[in-house]
N, C-alpha and C positions, 0 to 999 in steps of 0.2 A: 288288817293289822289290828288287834286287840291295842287294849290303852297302854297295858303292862307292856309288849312288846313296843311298842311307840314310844313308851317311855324309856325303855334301857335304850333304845335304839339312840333317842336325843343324850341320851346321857355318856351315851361312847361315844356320837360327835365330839358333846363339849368338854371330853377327855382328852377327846382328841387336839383341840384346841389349846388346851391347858399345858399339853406338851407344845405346842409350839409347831406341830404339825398340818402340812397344806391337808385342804378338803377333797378329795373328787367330786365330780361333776352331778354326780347323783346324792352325794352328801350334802352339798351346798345347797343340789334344789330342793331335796326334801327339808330342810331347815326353813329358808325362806317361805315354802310353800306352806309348813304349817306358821309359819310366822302371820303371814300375810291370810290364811283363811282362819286366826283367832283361835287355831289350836293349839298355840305355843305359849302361855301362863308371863304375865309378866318377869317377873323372876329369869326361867329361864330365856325368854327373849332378851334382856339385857346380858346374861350369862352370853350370850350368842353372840353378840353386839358387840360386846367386849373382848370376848376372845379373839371373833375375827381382827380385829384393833391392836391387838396384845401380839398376835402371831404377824399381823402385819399383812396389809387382805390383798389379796392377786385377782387378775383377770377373770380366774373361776366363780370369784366370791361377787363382783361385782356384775359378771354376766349373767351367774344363776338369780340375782337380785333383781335385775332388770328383768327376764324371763317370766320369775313370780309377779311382779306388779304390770308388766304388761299382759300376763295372763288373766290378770284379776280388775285391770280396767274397762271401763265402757268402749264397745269399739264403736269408731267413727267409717259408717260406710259410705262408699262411692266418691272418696277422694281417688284422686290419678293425676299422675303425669307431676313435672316437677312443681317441687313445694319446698320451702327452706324455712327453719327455724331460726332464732338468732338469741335461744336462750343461754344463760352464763352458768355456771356453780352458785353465784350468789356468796355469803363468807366471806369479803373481802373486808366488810368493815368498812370502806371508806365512804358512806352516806355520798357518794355520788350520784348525777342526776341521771336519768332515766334513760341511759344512753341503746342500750338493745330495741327499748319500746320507739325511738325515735326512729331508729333503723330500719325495725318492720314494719313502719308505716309508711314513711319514704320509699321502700323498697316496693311497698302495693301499689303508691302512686304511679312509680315504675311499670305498673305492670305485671309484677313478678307474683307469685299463687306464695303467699304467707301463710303458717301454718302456727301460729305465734300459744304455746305454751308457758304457763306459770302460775305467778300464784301472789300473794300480798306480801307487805313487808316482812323480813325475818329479821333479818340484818342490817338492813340499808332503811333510810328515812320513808319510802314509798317505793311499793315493790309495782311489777308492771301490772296486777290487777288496779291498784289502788289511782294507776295513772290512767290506766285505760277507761276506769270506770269514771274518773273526776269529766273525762272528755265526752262523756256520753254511750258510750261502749255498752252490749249487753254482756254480765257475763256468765247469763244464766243460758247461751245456747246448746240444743239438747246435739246429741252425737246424728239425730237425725238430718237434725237444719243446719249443720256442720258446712257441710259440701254444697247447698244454694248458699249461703252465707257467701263462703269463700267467691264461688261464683260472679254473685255481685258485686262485688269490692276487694276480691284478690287476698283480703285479710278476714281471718276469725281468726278469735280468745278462743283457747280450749282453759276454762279455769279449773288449774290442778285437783281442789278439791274435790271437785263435780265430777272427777272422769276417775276417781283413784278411791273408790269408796271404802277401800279396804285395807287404807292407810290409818282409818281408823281403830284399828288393833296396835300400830306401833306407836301410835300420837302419843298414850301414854307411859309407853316404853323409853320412849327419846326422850322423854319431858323428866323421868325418874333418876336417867340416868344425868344426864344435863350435861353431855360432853357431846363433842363431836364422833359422826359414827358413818359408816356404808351409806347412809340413807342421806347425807350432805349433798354427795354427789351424782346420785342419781335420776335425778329431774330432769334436766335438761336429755337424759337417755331414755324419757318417759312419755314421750310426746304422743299419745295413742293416734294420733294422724301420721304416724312415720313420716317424716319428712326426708326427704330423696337429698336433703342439702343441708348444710348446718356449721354454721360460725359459734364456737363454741368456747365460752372463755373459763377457764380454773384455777380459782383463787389460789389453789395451795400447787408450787409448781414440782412438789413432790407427787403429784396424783395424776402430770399431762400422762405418763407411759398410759399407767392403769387406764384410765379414761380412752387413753388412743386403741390400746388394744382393744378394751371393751366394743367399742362405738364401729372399730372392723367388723365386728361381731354381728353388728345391728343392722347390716345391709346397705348403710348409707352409700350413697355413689360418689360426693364427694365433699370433702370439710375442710376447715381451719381449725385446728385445736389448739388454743394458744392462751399463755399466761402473759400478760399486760406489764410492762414499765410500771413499778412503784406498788406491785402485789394484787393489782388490777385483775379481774375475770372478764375482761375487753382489753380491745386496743387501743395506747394512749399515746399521747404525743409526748411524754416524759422519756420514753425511749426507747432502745426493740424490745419485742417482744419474742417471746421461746414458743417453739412447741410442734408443732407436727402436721402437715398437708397428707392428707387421708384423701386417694383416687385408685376406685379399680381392684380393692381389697388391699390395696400397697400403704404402707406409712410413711413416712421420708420428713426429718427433721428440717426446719426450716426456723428461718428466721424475719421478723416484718417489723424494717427499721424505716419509721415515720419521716426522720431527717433525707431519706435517699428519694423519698416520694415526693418530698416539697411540702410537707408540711410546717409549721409552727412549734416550736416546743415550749410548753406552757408546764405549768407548775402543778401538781395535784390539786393544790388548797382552788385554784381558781375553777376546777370542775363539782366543787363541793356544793350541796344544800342543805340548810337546814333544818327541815321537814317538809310532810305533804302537800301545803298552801304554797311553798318555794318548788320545790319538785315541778306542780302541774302547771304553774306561772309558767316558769323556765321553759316546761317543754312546749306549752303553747308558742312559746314565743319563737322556738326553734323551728316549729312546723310550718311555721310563719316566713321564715329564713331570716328570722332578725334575733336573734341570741345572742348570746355569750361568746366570743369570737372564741376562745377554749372549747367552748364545748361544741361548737358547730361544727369545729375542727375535729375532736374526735367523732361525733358523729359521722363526719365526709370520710374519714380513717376505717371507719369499722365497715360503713357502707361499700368502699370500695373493695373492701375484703371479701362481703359478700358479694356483690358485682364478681370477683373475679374467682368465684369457687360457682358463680352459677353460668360461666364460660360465655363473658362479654369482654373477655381481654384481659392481658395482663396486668399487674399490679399497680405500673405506673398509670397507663393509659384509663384505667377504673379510677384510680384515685382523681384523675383530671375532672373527669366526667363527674365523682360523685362529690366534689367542692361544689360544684358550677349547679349541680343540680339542688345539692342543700342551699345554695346561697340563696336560692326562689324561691324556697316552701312548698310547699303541698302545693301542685297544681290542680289538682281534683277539689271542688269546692264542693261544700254541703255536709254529712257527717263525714267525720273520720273513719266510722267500723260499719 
């Protein structure tokens, strides 16, 4: 394809757009693909951005976006067999404490093969790099020492920036435009370790369908997709939450109300921190089993979500198990990662 034709070619896309009109399948990947391989100009990469935003973006636009950035990151060889994520949307605003990263560490304790994606703060006070790293965490491991890592301790960081080098072309796209776009919610569908499990929370609960569909797409075998009491991208004990149980290629709307499980209902303000030094306190202390009686609780809340999406029982009987087992801390002594 010549430049000139590559160029009319993007310019009847974002005509396309401009009406109001959905993309196909081979529209939206040739978009993103030159998006994400640096051949798309800033300019029109926001023109892109925007329109999809303006028309209001479907399943295609967010699948063909995942496709390109999983085409375009480091692959992670010789992982197998089950592996769960417990990354969120992020976007919620609410400088809450470091509830996903608690989760996946508890959950390695368990036993259970963590596959733990993300990246530093954006949004929120301290993001799971910035917490993982205050504990000693490396989170410079390469895609090779991925899978011994995991090995040894059930958990590795994949740190977003280091596996996604080709986010570098939109970084200053996002940055010009300064709104919310496609690229918000894509992370948590970016995990180059595919994880076969995934507790998955979304701040904006206009975006669980889009996400649900999408994440069908991605072969997962089985998830929680759910928006959080009080605007939450987790599960909180302020009250149920919405959103969708993903098994088998099926969606199925569901609902996961804290009060039916036995939990505690605490207030938002009481799971809040006020930055990084409060954050890594906090979650030390939770790993510990001696926290915040709020936040322990929703920790034991999300943990049991994942317990019962990686088929150790139902909702209740998860939830029993994973109070009992936060209330101990970390039984595995020595590093965390």
């Amino acid at each position: 394809m010549t430049m000139t034709s590559r160029n009319m070619t993007t310019a009847c896309v974002l005509e396309h757009l401009l009406e109001g009109r959905a993309l196909s399948d081979d529209q939206a990947d040739m978009m993103f693909e030159q998006l994400l391989s640096g051949q798309l100009g800033e300019a029109a990469g926001g023109a892109f951005l925007m329109g999809l935003r303006a028309k209001g973006e479907d399943s295609t636009d967010l699948a063909a976006g995942v496709r390109a950035g999983l085409k375009h990151a480091r692959t992670v060889p010789g992982i197998a067999g089950t592996r769960i994520d417990t990354c969120g949307t992020g976007g919620d605003g609410k400088n809450s404490f470091n509830c996903s990263t608690a989760v996946a560490l508890f959950l390695a304790d368990m036993g259970h093969q963590v596959v733990k994606h993300g990246n530093r703060a954006v949004s929120s006070s301290c993001g799971s790099a910035d917490a993982l790293e205050a504990l000693g965490c490396d989170l410079n491991t390469e895609p090779e020492q991925a899978a011994d890592q995991l090995a040894r301790s059930n958990f590795v960081f994949l740190f977003a920036p280091a596996y996604h080098p080709a986010f570098k072309h939109i970084a200053p796209v996002r940055r010009g435009m300064g709104i919310r776009t496609l690229f918000n919610f894509m992370g948590p569908l970016l995990n180059p370790a595919r994880p076969t499990h995934q507790l998955l929370g979304v701040s904006d609960p206009e975006m669980l369908n889009l996400m649900g569909e999408t994440l069908l797409l991605t072969g997962v075998e089985r998830a929680l997709l759910i928006h959080g009491a009080g605007g939450y991208d987790e599960l909180t004990t302020f009250g149920p939450a919405r959103g969708y149980y993903i098994e088998k290629g099926r969606m199925e709307k569901t609902v996961v109300d804290p009060d039916r499980l036995g939990f505690r209902r605490f207030s938002p303000e009481a799971v809040e921190v006020e930055g990084k030094e409060q954050a890594v306190a906090v979650l030390r202390d939770i790993l510990q089993g001696r926290g915040p009686e709020p936040m322990m609780q929703m920790v034991a809340l999300n943990l049991a979500g994942c317990l019962h999406i990686l088929g150790e029982g139902d909702l209740e009987s998860c939830s029993a198990v994973a109070r009992e087992y936060v209330r101990g801390g970390l039984r595995r002594k020595g590093a965390v990662c």
